[in-house]
C-alpha positions in Angstrom: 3.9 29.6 15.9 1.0 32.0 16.1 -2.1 31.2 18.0 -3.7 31.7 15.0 -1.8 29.6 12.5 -1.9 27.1 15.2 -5.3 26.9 15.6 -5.4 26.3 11.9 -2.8 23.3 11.9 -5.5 21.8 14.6 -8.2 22.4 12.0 -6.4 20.5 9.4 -5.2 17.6 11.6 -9.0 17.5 13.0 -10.2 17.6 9.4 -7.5 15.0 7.9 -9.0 12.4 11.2 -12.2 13.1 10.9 -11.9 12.1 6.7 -9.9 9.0 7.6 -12.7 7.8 9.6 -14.8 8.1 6.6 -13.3 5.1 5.0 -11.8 2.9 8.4 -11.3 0.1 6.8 -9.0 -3.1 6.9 -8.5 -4.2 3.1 -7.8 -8.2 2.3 -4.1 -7.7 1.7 -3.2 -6.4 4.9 -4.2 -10.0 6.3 -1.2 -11.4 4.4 0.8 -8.9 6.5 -1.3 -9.9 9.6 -1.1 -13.7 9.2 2.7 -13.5 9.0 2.9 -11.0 11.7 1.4 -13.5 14.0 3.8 -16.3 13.3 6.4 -14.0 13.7 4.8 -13.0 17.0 3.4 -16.3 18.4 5.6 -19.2 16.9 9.1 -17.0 15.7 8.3 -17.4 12.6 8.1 -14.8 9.3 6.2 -17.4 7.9 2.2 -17.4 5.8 2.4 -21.7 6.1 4.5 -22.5 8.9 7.4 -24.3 7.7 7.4 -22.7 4.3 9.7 -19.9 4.2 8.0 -17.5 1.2 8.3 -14.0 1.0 4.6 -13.0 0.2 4.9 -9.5 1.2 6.7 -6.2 0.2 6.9 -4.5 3.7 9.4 -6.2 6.1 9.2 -3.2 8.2 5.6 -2.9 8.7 4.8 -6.6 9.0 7.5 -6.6 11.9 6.0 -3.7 13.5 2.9 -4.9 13.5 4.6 -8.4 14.6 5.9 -6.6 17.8 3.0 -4.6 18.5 0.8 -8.0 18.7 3.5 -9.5 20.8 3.0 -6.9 23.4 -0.8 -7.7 22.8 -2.4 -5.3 20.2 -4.0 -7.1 17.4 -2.9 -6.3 14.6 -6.8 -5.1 12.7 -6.5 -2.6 15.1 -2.6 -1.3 15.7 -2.2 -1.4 11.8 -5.2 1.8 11.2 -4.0 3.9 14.2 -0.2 3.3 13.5 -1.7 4.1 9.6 -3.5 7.5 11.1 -0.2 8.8 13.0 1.7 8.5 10.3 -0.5 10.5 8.1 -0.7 12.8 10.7 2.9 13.4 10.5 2.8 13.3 6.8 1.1 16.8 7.5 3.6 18.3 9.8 6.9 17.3 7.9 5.0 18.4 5.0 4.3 21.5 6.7 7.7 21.9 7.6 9.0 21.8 4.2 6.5 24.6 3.0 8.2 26.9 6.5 11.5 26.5 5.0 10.2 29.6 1.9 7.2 30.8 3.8 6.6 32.2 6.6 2.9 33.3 5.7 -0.2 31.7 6.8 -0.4 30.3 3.4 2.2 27.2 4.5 -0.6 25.2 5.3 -1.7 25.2 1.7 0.0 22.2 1.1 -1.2 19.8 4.3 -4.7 21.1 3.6 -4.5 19.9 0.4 -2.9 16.6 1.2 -5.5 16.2 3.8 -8.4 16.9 1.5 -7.2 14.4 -0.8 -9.2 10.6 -0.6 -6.2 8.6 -1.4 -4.1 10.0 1.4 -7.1 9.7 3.8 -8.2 5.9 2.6 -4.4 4.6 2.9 -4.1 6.0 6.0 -6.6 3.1 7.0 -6.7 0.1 4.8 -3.9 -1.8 7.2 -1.3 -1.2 4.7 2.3 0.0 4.8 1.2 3.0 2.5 1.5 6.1 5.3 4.7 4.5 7.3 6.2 4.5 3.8 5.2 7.9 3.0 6.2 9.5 6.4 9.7 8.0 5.7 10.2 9.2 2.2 9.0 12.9 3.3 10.9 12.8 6.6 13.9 11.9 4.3 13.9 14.5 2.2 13.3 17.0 5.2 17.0 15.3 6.6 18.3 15.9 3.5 17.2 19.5 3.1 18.8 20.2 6.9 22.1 19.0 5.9 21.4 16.1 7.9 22.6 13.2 5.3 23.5 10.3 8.1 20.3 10.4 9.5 18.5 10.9 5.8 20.4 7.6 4.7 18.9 5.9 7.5 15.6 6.5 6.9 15.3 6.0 3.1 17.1 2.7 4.4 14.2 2.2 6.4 12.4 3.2 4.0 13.3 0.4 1.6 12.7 -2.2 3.5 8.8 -1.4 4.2 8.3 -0.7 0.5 10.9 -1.8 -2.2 10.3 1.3 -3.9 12.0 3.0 -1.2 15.5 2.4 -2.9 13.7 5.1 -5.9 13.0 7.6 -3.2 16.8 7.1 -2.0 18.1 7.4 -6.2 16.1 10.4 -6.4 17.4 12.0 -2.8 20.5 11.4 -4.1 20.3 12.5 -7.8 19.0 15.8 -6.6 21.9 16.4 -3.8 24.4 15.7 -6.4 22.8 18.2 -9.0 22.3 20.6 -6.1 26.0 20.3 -4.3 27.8 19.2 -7.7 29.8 16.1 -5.7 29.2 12.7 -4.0 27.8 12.9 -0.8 29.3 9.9 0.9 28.2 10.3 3.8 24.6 9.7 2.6 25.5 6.6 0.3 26.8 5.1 3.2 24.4 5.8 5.4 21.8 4.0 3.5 23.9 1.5 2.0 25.3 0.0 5.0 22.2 -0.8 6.6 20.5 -1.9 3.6 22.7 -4.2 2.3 22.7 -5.8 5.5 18.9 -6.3 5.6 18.8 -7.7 1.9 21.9 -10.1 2.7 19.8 -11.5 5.8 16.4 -11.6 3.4 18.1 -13.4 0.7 19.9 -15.8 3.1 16.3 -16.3 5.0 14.1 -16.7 2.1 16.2 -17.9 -0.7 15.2 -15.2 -4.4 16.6 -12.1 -4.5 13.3 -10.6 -4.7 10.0 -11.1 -3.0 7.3 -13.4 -5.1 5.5 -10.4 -6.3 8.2 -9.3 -8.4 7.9 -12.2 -9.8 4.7 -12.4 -10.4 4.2 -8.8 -11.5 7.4 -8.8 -13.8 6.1 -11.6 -16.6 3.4 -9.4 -17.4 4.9 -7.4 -20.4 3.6 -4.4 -22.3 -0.1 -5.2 -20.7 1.4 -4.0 -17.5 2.7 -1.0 -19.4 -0.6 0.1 -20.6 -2.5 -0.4 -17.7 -0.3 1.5 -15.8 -0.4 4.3 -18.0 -4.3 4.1 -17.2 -3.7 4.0 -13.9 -1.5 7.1 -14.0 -4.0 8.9 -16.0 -7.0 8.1 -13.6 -4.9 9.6 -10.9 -4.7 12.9 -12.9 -8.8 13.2 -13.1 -9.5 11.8 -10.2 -7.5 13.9 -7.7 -7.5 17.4 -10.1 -4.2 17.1 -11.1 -5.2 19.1 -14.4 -5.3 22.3 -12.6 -2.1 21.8 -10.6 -0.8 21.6 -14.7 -2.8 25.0 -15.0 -1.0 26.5 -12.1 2.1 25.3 -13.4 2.4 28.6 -15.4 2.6 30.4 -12.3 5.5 28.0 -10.8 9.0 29.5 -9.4 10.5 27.1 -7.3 11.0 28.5 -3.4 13.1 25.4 -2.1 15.7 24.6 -4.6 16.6 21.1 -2.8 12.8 19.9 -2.2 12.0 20.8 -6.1 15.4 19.4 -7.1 14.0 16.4 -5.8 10.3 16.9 -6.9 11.6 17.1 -10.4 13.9 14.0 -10.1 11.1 11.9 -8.2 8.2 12.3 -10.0 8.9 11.0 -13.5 11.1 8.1 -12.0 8.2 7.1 -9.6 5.2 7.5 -12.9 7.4 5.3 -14.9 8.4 2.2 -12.3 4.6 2.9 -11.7 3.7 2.2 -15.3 6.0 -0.5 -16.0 4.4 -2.9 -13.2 0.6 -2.1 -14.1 -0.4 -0.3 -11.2 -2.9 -1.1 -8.9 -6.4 -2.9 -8.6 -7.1 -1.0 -5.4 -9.4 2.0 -5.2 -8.1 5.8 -4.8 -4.7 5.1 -6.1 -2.6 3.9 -3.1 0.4 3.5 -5.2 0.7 7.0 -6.0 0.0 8.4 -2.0 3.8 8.7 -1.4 4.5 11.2 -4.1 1.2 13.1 -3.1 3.0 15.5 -0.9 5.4 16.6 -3.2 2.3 17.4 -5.3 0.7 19.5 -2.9 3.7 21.5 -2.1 4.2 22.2 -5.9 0.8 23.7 -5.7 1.9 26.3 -2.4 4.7 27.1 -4.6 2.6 28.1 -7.6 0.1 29.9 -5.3 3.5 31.8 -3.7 5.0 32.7 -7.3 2.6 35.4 -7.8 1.1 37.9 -5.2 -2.3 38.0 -6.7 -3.2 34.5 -6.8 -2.6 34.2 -3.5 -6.1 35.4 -2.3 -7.1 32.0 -4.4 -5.8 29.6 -1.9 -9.4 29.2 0.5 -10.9 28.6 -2.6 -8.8 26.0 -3.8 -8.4 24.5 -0.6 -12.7 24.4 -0.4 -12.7 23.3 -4.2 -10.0 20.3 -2.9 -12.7 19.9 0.0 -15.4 19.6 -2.4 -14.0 17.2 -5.0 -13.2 14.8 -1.9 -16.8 14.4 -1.1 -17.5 13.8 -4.4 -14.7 10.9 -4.4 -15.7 9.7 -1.3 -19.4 9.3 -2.4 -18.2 7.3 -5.3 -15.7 4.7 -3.8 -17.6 4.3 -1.1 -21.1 4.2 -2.7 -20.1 1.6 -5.4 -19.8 -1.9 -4.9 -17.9 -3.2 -7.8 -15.0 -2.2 -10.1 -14.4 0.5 -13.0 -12.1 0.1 -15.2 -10.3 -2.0 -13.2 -9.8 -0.4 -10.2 -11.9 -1.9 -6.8 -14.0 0.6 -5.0 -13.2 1.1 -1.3 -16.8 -0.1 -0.9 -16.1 -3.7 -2.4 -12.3 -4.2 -0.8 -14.3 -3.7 2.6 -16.6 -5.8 2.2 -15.1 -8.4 0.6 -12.3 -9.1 3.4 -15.2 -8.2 6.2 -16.7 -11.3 4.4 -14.0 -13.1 4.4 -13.1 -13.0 8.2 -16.8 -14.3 8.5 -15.8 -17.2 6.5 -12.8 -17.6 8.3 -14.1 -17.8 11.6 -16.6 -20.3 10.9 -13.4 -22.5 9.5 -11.7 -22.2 12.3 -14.7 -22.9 14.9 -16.0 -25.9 12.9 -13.1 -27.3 10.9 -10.5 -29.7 11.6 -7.3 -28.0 12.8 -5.4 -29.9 9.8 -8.0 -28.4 6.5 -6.0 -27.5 4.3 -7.8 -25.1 1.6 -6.6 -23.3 -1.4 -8.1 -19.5 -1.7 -7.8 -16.9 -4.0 -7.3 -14.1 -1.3 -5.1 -15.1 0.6 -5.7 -12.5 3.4 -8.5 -12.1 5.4 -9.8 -15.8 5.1 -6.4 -17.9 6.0 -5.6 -14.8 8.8 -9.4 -15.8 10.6 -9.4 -19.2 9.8 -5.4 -20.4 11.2 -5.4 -22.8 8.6 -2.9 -23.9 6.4 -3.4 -22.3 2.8 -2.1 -23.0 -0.7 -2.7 -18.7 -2.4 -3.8 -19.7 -5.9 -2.3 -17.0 -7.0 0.9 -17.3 -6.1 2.0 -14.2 -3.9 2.9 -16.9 -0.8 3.7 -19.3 -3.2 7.2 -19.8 -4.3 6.1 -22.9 -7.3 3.6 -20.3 -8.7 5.6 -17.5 -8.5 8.5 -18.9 -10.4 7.3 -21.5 -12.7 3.7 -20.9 -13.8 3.1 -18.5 -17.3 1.3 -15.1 -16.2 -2.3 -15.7 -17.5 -3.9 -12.2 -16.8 -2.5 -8.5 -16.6 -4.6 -7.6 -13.2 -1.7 -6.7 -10.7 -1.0 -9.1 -8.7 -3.2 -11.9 -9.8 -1.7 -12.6 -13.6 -0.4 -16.0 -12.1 -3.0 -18.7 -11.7 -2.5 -22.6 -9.9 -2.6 -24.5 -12.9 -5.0 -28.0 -12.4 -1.9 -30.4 -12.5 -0.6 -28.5 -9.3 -3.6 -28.5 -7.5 -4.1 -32.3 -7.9 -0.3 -32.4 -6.9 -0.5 -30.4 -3.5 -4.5 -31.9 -2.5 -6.1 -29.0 -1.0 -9.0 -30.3 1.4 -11.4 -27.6 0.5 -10.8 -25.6 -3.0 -12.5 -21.6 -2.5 -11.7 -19.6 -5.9 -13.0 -19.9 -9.4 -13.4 -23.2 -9.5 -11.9 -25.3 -12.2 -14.9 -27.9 -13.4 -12.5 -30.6 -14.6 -11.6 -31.2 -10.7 -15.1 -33.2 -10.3 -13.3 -35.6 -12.7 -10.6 -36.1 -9.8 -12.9 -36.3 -6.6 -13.7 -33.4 -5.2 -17.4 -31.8 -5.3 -19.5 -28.9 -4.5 -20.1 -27.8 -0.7 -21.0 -24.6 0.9 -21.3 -22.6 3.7 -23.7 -20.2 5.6 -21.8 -18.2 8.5 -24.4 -16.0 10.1 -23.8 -12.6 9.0 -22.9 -13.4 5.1 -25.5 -12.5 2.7 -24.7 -15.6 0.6 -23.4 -19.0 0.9 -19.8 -19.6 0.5 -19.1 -22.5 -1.6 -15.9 -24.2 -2.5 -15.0 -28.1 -3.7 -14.3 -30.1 -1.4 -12.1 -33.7 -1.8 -14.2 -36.6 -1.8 -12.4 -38.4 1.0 -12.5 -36.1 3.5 -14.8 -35.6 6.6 -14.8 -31.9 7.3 -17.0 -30.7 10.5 -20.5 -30.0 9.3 -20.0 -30.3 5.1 
């Protein structure tokens, strides 16, 4: 590589850090991850309650990585946002890569400029999330796959299934596109990711007992409200990122890679319409859509290459990219709240940094044997070590399978019902609280950890003595 197109790769690298340390954030989600990465770690379990075998996450991979990583003594608040970073970072390059393989021009960087301008792919590579591991395997997969190397390709999109479930799409579309392209079965790939796959979900289905992990349960119920707020979601994406002039370049397209838009052509509308059928995502900057973003970008270097004049454009799309981020950024991180639905990065930081304030003053002041019911079930159980009834079901297998959905919000459309609180007799009560429990003993306490701008305040039973409430 030239000095000069090298020095420019460093730029964008530099540039893609220097934006993920704009947000550097842990959201409350990745404690779920967290808290069952340190029972994996610490007691050998993949467990949120020890004893209670409940799949309450959708990224085996990560939580295990992060699992190991703690075991060799790097918490996980920490390994999860740089592990996040490198794999953004080689996002870029395999990215890159894939623009080399039709241009040799300076302009290959088009596309990892853009996907390092872009405030999803920045934010989710920090948040403590699987998002960038799953996106690096999905890109690096494709990359295998255009190289003719198909054992190694099904290996990763098998690896990639197990840190995301939507991995098995990216595989169905790998594989659509090599049998459009080639015009036969490739076995070799089938096998490749079948083999290891199947043995994974045989070994998670023996372990946790459902074919499926509780949030496809809870997420599935939701009917044609999940259908219409994911076709907000989708639409969102398009404003928020500029989508609407990558549709204005589209005139100019001509494919350069035949395999990588082959796929691109198969993957997209597959991965908009699993996206629309489960609602979406509450979470600020459209995590859900990062994995896909790549292929976007390199659509764009392909318009840009389809026509020799509208390649002096690039440096201005690349600054108008640059300028629409800090626009984005200012917003998500400037608002505290929600709009239409969708959590600012602002509020999904400050809510779990409250949270692990809360949580530590359980644990320092609590008995060991508290046992609380929460409505984030991340950051608060992860500080606090105690054992936790998630009132909305994602680590609990009774919610998850026999409650009615009661809301269309991803994620949180299952509620305890009252008859099943009273059942399981949480000490201490902390989500919107349900007024008929004062009829059953429990009543109004709160808390004031230093650092929280409010007390905390939950119902607690009537017959129990807990530390200072």
């Amino acid at each position: 590589m030239p000095v000069l197109r090298r020095a420019l790769l460093l730029a964008v690298v530099a540039g893609f850090l220097a934006h993920v340390l704009v947000f550097d954030f842990v959201t409350d989600d990745a404690y779920i991850s967290f808290r069952y990465a340190e029972n994996l770690a610490r007691q050998g379990a993949l467990e949120f309650n020890l004893g209670e075998r409940v799949e309450g996450f959708t990224n085996f991979l990560w939580t295990v990585t992060l699992g190991g990583l703690l075991a060799l003594g790097a918490p996980p608040e920490i390994s999860s946002r740089v592990l996040s970073a490198a794999c953004g970072v080689l996002t870029l390059l395999l990215t890159l890569r894939l623009a080399r393989r039709s241009d040799a021009s300076p302009l290959q960087l088009v596309a990892p400029a853009l996907l390092a301008a872009l405030p999803g792919f920045a934010a989710w590579s920090s948040g403590g999330l699987e998002t960038a591991l799953f996106t690096a395997l999905g890109v690096l997969g494709v990359s295998l796959v255009a190289g003719d190397r198909f054992v190694a390709a099904g290996g990763v999109f098998a690896l990639s299934a197990m840190t995301r479930p939507e991995g098995a799409l990216l595989f169905a579309a790998a594989a659509a596109a090599e049998l459009v392209h080639t015009r036969r079965l490739n076995l070799r790939l089938y096998a490749a990711f079948l083999v290891p796959f199947a043995a994974f979900y045989a070994w998670r289905f023996w372990y946790f007992g459902h074919p499926f992990p509780n949030t496809f349960y809870i997420k599935a119920t939701a009917g044609g409200t999940s259908l219409a707020r994911g076709g907000r979601y989708l639409l969102g994406f398009v404003r928020e990122s500029g989508l609407w002039l990558v549709a204005l370049l589209l005139v100019f397209y001509r494919a350069r890679d035949r395999r990588v838009a082959l796929h691109t052509c198969v993957l997209l509308p597959l991965y908009a319409l699993y996206l629309a059928s489960v609602g979406g995502d509450f979470m600020a900057l459209h995590r859900f859509l990062v994995p896909v973003a790549p292929y976007l970008a390199l659509i764009v270097h392909d318009c840009l290459m389809g026509r020799r004049w509208l390649r002096v454009a690039a440096p201005a799309l690349i600054a108008l990219a640059v300028s629409n981020a800090a626009r984005v950024d200012r917003a998500t991180l400037g608002f505290f709240g929600a709009r239409d639905g969708i959590d600012s990065i602002a509020y999904l930081r400050k809510f779990a940094d409250d949270r692990v304030i809360i949580g530590r003053w359980m644990r320092e002041n609590l008995p060991a044997d508290t046992y609380i019911a929460v409505g984030g079930a991340g950051a608060l159980p992860y500080a606090s070590g105690l054992r936790t009834l998630d009132s909305f079901g994602l680590t609990d297998s009774h919610i998850a399978h026999h409650v009615r959905p009661a809301g269309d919000r991803p994620g949180h459309q299952k509620i305890a019902p009252l008859q099943y609180l009273l059942e399981r007799k949480p000490d201490l009560i902390c989500f919107p609280q349900i007024a008929a429990l004062k009829q059953h003993g429990y009543r109004n306490v709160c808390m004031r950890p230093p650092g929280l701008d409010a007390p905390y305040c939950c119902l607690m039973r009537g017959d129990r003595k807990l530390g200072p409430l």
